[in-house]
Each structure stands twice: as C-alpha cells, then as structure tokens.
N, C-alpha and C positions, 0 to 999 in steps of 0.2 A: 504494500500500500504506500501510495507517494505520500510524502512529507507535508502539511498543507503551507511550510514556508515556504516550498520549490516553488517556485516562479515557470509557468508554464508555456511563459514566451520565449524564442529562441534568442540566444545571444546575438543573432545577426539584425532582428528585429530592435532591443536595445542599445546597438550600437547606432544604427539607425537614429534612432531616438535622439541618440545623445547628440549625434553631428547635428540634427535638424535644430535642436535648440541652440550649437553652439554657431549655426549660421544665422541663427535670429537674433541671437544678442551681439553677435559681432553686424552685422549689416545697420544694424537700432544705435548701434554706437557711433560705427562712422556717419548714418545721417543727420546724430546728433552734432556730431563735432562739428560736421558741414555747416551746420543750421549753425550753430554760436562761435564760431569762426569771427565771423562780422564783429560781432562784438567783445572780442575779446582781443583782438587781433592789434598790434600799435602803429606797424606799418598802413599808411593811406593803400597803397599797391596792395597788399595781400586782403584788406580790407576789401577793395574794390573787387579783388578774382573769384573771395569768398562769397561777396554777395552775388555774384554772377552763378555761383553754384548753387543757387537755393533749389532748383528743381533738381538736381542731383541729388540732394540732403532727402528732399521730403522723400523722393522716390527709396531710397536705399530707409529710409526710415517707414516708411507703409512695408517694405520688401519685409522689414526684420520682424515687426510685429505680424505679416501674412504667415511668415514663418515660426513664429512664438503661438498662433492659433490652433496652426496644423501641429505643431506637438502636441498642444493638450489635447486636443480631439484625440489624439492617438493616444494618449495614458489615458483617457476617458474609457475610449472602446477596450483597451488594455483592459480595465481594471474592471468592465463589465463583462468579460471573458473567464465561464466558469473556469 
C-alpha cells in the first residue's frame, strides 16, 4: 500500500512546475525594473531609453504574471488529483 505522503505526480511534471514559476517571477521582475527605470535612473539619456521601453516592461510584466497563473492552475488541478 503506497504511503499517503508519496506524491503521485511524476518528477518531470514538478520540475515542470518549478521552471514555469521560475519564468514568471523572472519575466515580472524584468518588467518591473523596465517600468521604474525612468524613475530611478540619474542619467537624462538612460532616463529617456527607459521611458521608451514602457511597452517592453508592461508586456514582459503581463508575460510573468500569465505565467504565475498557469502555475497555480497546475498545483490546483495537482492537488485535486486523487
């Protein structure tokens, strides 16, 4: 009789997992830094490149959280899985 601590997902499955969150917090992060660049930035130049990348920032910042949703839906269904 299996252990009821065994975990009945395959390791390929949680490895999975793991990259998908760790593309969503890394993606969430660089669109952050894009996005507050502008303001924190001393140079006028890097100032100005920065603002030029806002639609970079937001896109990579929807990207990370699109990617921080699809995780949890997957430990969702995971953990709904006799």
């Amino acid at each position: 009789m299996p252990d009821p601590t065994d975990d009945p997902r395959s390791a390929a499955a949680r490895q999975a997992d793991k990259e998908l969150l760790f593309k969503g917090v890394t993606c969430a992060l660089i669109g952050l830094v894009i996005l507050l660049a502008p303001y924190v930035a001393r140079s006028d130049g890097v100032r100005e490149l920065m603002a030029q990348a806002t639609l970079v920032g937001w896109f990579a910042l929807v990207l990370g959280l699109a990617f921080g949703v699809q995780y949890a839906v997957r430990r969702a269904k995971a953990r709904r899985q006799p």
